[in-house]
C-alpha positions as CSV (number, residue, x, y, z in Angstrom):
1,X,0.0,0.0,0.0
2,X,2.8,2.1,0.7
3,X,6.7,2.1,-0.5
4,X,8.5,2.9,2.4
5,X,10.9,4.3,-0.4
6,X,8.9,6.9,-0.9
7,X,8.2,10.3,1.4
8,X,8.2,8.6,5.5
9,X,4.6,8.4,6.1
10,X,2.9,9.3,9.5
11,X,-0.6,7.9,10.8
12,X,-2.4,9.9,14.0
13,X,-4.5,7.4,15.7
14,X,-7.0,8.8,18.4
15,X,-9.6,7.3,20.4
16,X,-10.8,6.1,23.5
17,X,-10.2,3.1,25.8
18,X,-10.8,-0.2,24.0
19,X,-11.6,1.0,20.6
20,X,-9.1,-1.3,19.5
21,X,-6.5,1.4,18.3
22,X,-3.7,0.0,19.9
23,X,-3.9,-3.6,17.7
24,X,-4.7,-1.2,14.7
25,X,-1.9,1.0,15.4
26,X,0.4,-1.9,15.5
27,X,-0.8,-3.9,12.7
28,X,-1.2,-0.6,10.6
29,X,2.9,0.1,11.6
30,X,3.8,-3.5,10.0
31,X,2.0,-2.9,6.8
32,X,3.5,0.4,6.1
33,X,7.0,-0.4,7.3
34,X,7.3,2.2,9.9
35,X,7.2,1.9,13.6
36,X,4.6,2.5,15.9
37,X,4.3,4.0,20.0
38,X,1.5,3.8,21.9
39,X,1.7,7.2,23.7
40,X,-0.6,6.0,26.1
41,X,2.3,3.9,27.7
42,X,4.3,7.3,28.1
43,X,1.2,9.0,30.7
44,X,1.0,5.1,32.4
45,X,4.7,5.6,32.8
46,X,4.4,8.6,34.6
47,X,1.7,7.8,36.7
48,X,3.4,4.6,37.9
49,X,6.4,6.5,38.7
50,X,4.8,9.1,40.9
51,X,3.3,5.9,42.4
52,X,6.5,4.7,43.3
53,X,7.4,8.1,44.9
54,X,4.0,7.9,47.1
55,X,2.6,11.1,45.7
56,X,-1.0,11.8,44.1
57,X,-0.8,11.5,40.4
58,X,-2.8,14.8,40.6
59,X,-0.1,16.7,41.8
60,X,0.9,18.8,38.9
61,X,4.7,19.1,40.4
62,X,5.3,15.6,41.3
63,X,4.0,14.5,37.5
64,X,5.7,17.0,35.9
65,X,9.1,16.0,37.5
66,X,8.1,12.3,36.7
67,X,7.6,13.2,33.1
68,X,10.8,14.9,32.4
69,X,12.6,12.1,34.6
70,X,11.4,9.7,32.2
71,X,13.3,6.9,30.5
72,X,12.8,4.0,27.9
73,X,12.8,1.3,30.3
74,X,9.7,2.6,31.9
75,X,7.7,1.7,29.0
76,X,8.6,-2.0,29.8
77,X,6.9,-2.2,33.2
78,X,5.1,-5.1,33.6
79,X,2.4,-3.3,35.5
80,X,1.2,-0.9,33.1
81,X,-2.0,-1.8,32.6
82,X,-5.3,-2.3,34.5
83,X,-7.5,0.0,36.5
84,X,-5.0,1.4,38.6
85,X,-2.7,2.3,36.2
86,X,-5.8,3.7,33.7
87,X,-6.6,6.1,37.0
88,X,-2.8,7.0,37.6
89,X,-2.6,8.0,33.9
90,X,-5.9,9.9,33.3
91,X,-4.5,12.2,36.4
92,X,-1.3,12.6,35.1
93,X,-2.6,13.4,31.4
94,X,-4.3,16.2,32.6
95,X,-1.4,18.2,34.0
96,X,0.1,21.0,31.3
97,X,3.4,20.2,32.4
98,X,3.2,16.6,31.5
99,X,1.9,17.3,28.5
100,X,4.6,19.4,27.1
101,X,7.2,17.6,28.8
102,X,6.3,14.7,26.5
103,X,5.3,16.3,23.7
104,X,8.9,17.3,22.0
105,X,9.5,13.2,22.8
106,X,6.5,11.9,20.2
107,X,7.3,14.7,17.6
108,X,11.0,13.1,17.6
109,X,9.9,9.7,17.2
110,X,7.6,10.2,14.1
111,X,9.8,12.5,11.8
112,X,11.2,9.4,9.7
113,X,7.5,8.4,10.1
114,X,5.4,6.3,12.3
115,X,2.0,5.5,13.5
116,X,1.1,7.2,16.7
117,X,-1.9,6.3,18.6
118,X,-3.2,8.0,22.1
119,X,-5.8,10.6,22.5
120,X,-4.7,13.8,21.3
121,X,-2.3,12.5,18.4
122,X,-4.1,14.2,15.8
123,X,-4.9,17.3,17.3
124,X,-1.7,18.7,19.4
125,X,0.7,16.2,18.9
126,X,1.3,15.5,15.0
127,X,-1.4,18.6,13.8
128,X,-0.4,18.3,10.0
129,X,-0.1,14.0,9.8
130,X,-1.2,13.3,6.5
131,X,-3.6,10.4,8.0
132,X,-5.8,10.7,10.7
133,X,-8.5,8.2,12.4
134,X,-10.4,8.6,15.0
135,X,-10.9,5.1,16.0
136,X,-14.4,4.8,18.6
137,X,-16.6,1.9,19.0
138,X,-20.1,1.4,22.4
139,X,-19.0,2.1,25.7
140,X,-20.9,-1.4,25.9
141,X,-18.5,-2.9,23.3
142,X,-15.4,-1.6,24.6
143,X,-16.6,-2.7,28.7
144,X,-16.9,-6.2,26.9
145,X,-13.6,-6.1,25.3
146,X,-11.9,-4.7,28.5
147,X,-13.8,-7.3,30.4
148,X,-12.7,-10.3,28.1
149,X,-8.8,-8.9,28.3
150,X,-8.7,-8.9,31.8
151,X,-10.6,-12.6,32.3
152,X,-7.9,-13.8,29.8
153,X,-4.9,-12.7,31.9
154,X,-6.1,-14.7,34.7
155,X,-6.5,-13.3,38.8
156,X,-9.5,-11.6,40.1
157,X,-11.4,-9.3,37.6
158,X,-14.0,-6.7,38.6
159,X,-17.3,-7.1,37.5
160,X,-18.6,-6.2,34.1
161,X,-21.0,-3.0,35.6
162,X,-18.0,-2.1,37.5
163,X,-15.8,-2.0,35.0
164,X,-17.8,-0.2,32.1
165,X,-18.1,2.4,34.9
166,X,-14.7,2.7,35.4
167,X,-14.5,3.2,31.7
168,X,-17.2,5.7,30.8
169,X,-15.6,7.9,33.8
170,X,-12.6,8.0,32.4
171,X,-14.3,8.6,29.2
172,X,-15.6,11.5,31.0
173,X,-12.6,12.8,32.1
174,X,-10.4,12.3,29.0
175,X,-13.5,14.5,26.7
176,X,-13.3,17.0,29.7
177,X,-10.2,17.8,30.6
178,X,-8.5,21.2,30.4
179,X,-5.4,19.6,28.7
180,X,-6.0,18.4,25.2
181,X,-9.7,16.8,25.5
182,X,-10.0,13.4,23.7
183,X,-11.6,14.5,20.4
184,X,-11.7,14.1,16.6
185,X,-9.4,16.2,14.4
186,X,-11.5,18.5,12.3
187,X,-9.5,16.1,9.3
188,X,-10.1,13.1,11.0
189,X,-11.6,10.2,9.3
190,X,-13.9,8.2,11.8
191,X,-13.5,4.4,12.4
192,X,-16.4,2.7,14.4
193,X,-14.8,-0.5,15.4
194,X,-18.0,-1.8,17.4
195,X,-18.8,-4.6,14.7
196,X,-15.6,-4.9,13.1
197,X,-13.4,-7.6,14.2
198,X,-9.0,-6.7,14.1
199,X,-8.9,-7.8,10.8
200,X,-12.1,-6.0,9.6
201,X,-10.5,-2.6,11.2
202,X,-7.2,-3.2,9.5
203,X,-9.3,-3.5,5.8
204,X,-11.1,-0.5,6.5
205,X,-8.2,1.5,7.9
206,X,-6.2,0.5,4.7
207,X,-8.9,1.9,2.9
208,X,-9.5,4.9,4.7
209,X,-5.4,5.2,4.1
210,X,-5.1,4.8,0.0
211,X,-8.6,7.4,-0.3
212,X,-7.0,10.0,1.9
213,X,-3.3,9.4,-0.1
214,X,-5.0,9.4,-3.6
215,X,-3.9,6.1,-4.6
């Protein structure tokens, strides 16, 4: 679909919890021959490090100073995921100061071109990417699909109601906050994943990709 010969090319992904942009980011950054960061990982860093140093994630100075103390190896944590780390990283993703301090980090990492995916990749972070999707699906689909991940992993997992909850609150707070609100670029093309399967999203992504490239 693309010659990686040819001019790099960069793909914004956006969306909210579960949409299932984070397999589509990573299947999308095979195909093109580019590679791919989940930004989210970057805001569950930091929150997991002001953790560690027993602060609030709110606390703008202790999450700033965890941002800017950041390093690769943080992205490898093994305990980056699940509902306290979601909590720790909505907090931190709303302080300004974490924000910019990771901002000049993702701009780096997609000038010889990449796919990106997070929540405000298309509208602060890469502005003028030449793809954009804004990749959505129910808040009953993506509780189902957060439900089924965690069953899968094994150990105790919260109950379906609590979890889709948990998930339309931080829904809530991602559209709300001050900080770049989860939203579509006005450019964005939208991707309801809700009855597509990974391989169905990949198609239509593809296609959403060679219409907005002309080819």
């Amino acid at each position: 679909m693309h010659d990686p010969a040819e001019r790099p090319l960069t793909v914004a992904i956006d969306g909210p919890a579960a949409s299932g942009k984070g397999t589509l980011a990573k299947r999308l950054a095979v195909v093109l021959g580019v590679p791919h960061l989940d930004t989210g990982l970057l805001y569950r860093a930091v929150g997991r490090r002001v953790l560690d140093a027993g602060a609030d994630p709110a606390d703008a100075a202790a999450a700033t100073d965890a941002a800017v103390a950041l390093v690769p190896e943080d992205l490898s944590r093994a305990d980056l995921r699940g509902p306290v780390a979601d909590a720790a990283a909505a907090k931190v993703a709303s302080v300004p100061g974490v924000r910019a301090a990771l901002l000049d980090f993702q701009r780096r990492f997609a000038q010889g071109g990449a796919v990106l995916d997070g929540r405000d990749i298309g509208t602060v972070v890469l502005p003028d990417a030449p793809v954009k999707l804004f990749v959505t699906a129910g808040l009953d689909v993506r509780a189902q699909r957060r439900y089924q991940e965690l069953v899968s992993r094994g150990g105790a997992v919260p109950d379906f109601e609590t979890i889709r909850a948990e998930m339309a609150a931080r829904d809530e707070a991602d559209r709300t906050r001050t900080a770049a609100p989860l939203r579509p670029a006005e450019d964005a093309a939208i991707l309801d994943t809700s009855d597509l399967d990974a391989d169905g999203a990949l198609a239509r992504a593809e296609a959403i990709i060679r219409w907005k490239l002309g080819v």
